[in-house]
C-alpha positions, 0 to 999 in steps of 0.5 A, spaced: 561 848 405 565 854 400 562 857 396 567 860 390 567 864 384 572 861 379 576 866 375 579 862 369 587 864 368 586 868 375 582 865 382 579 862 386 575 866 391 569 868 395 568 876 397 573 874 404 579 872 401 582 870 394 588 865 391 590 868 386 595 866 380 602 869 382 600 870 389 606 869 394 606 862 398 606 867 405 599 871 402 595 864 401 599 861 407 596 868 411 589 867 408 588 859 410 590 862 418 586 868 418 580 863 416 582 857 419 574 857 422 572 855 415 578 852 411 580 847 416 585 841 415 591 844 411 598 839 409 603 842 407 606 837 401 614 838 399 620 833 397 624 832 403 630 831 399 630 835 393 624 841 393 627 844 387 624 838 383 617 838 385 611 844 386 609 845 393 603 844 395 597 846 400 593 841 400 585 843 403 583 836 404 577 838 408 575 842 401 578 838 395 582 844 393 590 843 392 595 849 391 601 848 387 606 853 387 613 854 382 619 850 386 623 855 385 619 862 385 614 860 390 608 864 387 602 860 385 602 857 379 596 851 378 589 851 383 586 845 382 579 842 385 579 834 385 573 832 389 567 837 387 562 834 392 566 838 397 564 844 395 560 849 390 563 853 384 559 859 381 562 863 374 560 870 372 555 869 379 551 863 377 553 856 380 555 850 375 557 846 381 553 845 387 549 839 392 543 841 387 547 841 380 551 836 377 557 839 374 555 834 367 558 836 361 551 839 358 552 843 365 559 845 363 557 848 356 551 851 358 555 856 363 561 856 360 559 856 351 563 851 346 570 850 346 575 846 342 575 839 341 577 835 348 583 830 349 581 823 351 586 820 355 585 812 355 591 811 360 586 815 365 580 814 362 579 822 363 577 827 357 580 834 358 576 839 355 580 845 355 578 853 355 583 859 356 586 858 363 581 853 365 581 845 364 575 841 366 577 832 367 571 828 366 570 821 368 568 816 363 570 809 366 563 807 365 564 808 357 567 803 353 567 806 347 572 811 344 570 817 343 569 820 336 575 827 339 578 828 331 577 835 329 573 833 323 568 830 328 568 836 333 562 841 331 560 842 338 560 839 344 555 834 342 558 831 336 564 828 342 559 824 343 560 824 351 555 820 354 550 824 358 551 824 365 559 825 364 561 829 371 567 833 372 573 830 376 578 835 376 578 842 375 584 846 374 586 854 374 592 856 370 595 862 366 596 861 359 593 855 353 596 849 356 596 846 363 602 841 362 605 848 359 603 853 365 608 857 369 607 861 375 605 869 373 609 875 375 606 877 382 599 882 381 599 888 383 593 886 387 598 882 392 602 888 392 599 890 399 604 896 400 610 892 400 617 892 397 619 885 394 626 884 391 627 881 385 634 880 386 639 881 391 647 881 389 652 881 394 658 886 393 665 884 395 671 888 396 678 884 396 677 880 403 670 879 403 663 881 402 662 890 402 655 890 402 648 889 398 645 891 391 638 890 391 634 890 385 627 892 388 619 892 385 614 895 387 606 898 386 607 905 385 603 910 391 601 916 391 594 921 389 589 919 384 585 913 381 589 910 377 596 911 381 596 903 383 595 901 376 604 900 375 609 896 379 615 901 379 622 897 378 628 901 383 635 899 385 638 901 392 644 899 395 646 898 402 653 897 405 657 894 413 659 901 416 651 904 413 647 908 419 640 906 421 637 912 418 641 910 411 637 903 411 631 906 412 632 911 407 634 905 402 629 900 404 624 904 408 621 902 415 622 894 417 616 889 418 620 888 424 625 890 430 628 884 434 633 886 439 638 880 441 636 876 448 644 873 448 649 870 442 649 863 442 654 862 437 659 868 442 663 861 444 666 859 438 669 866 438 677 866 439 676 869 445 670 868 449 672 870 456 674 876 454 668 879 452 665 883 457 655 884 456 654 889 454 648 894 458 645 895 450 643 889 445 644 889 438 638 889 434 636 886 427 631 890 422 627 884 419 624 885 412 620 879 411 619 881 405 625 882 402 628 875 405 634 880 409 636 881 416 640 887 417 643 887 425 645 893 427 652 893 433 648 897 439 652 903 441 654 905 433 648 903 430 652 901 424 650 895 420 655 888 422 651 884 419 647 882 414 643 875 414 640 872 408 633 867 408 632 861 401 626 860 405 626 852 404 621 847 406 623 842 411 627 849 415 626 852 421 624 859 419 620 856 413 615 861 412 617 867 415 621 870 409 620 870 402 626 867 398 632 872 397 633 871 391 641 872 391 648 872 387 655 871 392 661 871 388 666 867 391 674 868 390 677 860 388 684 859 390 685 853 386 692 852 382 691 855 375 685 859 377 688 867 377 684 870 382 677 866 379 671 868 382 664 863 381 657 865 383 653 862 389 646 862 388 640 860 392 640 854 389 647 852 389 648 846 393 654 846 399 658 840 396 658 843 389 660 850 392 666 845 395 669 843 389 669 849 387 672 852 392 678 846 391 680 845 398 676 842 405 672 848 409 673 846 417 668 842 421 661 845 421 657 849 427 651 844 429 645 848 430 639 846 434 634 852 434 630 850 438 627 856 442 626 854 449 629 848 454 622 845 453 621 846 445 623 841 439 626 843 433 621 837 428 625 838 423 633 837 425 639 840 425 642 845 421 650 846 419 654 852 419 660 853 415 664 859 415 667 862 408 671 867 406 668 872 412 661 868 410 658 863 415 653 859 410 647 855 414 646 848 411 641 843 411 641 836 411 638 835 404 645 839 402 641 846 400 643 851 404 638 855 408 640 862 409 648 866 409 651 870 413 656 876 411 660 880 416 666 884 416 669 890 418 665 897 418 667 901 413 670 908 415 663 912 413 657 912 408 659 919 405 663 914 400 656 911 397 656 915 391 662 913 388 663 907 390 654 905 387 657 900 380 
């Protein structure tokens, strides 16, 4: 059974791991792996169709402990405790719920003190009591009688006249005064770990396609003395098709991984396949998991041809191993009467609006498989890759688009950075 310190408005944790408010869904995610011998029997809860319209959840069943991260940011918002008798809770080191402590309400004021009047829900036959960043649900289906929760009445935990006995049903861990109200916090600095994260990728576009990206970075500030971590430090970079390798890394730094390329798959819808002789070298993407970016390199120039960009949707193939790029393409609308228009393509838009946009029907899509080798299964079905205006857009069944691919031609040179930076 765990055992584990409750940090109202924070976390949940023991001196091994912790699930912090704000935290990434990949952090709590690498936390259940690493301690699979302890927490085990972990579902993963989202909506197939619409995974914009409900937290995603990391159920523990095997210890009574859900995790409801933000749709759409994807950091830890709410953590619930749903079934107490799996496991223990302690505040400020002194246990309020464990095999030999009954978490009552008599209990829960001794170790937390006295706080404003609860709410009685008569539909659920639950009474909330609410401190800062911390909600308690007691069962009081053996109670008939309406309890006395009024103001007026309140003069203490005693006078809600809640029957002895009452225990907890349900604890909840949140950011702010109002659970029904609660957003996920900005990411803590704790959660940093020596990584870059982007707040916001935009991609720049010359007149026949997209130039190249502009990353909005955050970042821990580094360096000498004590209270050195204690800010998070906001930068922009840019990187262009046509940068070298060393160009990238001096923007970005150093890649969480290099990946060299086994064979091109996609090398048959090219016009003319026949032609194209194997190179002796490889090309090879650097994977920023963090940032949501791949960055492929051609092999003999070492100059970017492509850069790769992830939304990290459940129910996708590479769910998990990117943090969402949160970005803005424009595209250029060719409809009568736009002059030139463009509108923007985000990480939310879904395919069908982007064509009726666009005004016009895109050619049939590439039907992509992914399944790694002859003997494994993609579970989660195909993919559809529709190429756009020098972009190849990868979308799911569920009309959400899984990631975007940009390529263009190499621009002549990176001494042309500077003043081409907006």
């Amino acid at each position: 059974m765990l055992d584990l310190e409750v940090v109202p408005e924070r976390s949940l944790g023991n001196e091994q791991w912790e699930f912090t408010l704000g935290m990434p869904l990949a952090q709590a995610v690498a936390i259940l792996q690493k301690h699979c011998r302890s927490i085990k029997n972990v579902q993963v809860l989202y909506s197939e169709q619409s995974p914009l319209s409900h937290d995603l959840i990391l159920n523990l069943t095997q210890d009574g402990i859900k995790l409801l991260f933000d749709a759409f940011n994807q950091r830890l918002k709410v953590i619930e405790v749903y079934d107490l008798t799996k496991v223990k809770l302690k505040y400020c080191g002194v246990h309020f719920n464990s095999q030999a402590i009954a978490p009552t309400i008599e209990q829960i004021d001794q170790s937390f003190g006295a706080t404003h009047p609860g709410v009685y829900n008569s539909a659920e036959q639950l009474f909330h009591l609410n401190f800062r960043g911390l909600s308690f649900s007691f069962q009081l289906d053996s109670w008939t009688e309406a309890p006395k929760y009024e103001p007026n009445f309140a003069h203490g935990l005693a006078s809600l006249q809640i029957p002895h006995g009452a225990t907890v049903k349900r604890m909840y861990i949140y950011s702010g005064n109002s659970l029904q109200d609660t957003k996920a916090p900005v990411m803590p600095l704790s959660c940093f770990l020596g990584n870059v994260y982007a707040e916001s990728v935009d991609v720049l576009r010359d007149g026949t396609g997209p130039s190249g990206l502009r990353l909005r970075l955050l970042a821990a500030g580094c360096g000498p003395g004590v209270l050195a971590d204690a800010k998070m430090r906001v930068f922009e970079r840019a990187v262009y098709f046509g940068d070298s390798c060393q160009d990238v890394l001096s923007m970005l730094g150093s890649p969480h991984k290099v990946f060299y390329k086994s064979e091109d798959k996609m090398k048959i819808h090219s016009p003319s396949p026949h032609k194209q002789v194997p190179s002796k070298c490889n090309d090879y993407f650097f994977n920023y998991f963090t940032l949501g970016v791949d960055i492929l390199f051609d092999a003999n120039t070492h100059k970017v041809k492509k850069f790769v960009l992830h939304t990290n949707y459940p129910g996708h193939y590479n769910f998990n191993i990117y943090h969402r790029c949160e970005f803005k393409i424009p595209l250029a609308i060719k409809k009568e009467n736009a002059g030139g228009q463009t509108e923007v393509c985000t990480t939310y838009s879904k395919w069908d609006s982007i064509q009726e946009l666009l005004g016009h029907p895109v050619e049939k899509p590439v039907v992509l498989h992914r399944s790694s080798s002859p003997n494994n299964t993609n579970p989660f079905g195909s993919t559809f890759c529709f190429g756009l205006q020098r972009m190849i857009f990868e979308v799911m069944q569920n009309n959400h688009i899984a990631s975007v691919t940009l390529y263009g031609p190499p621009r002549p040179g990176a001494h042309l950075r500077t003043a081409e930076m907006p």
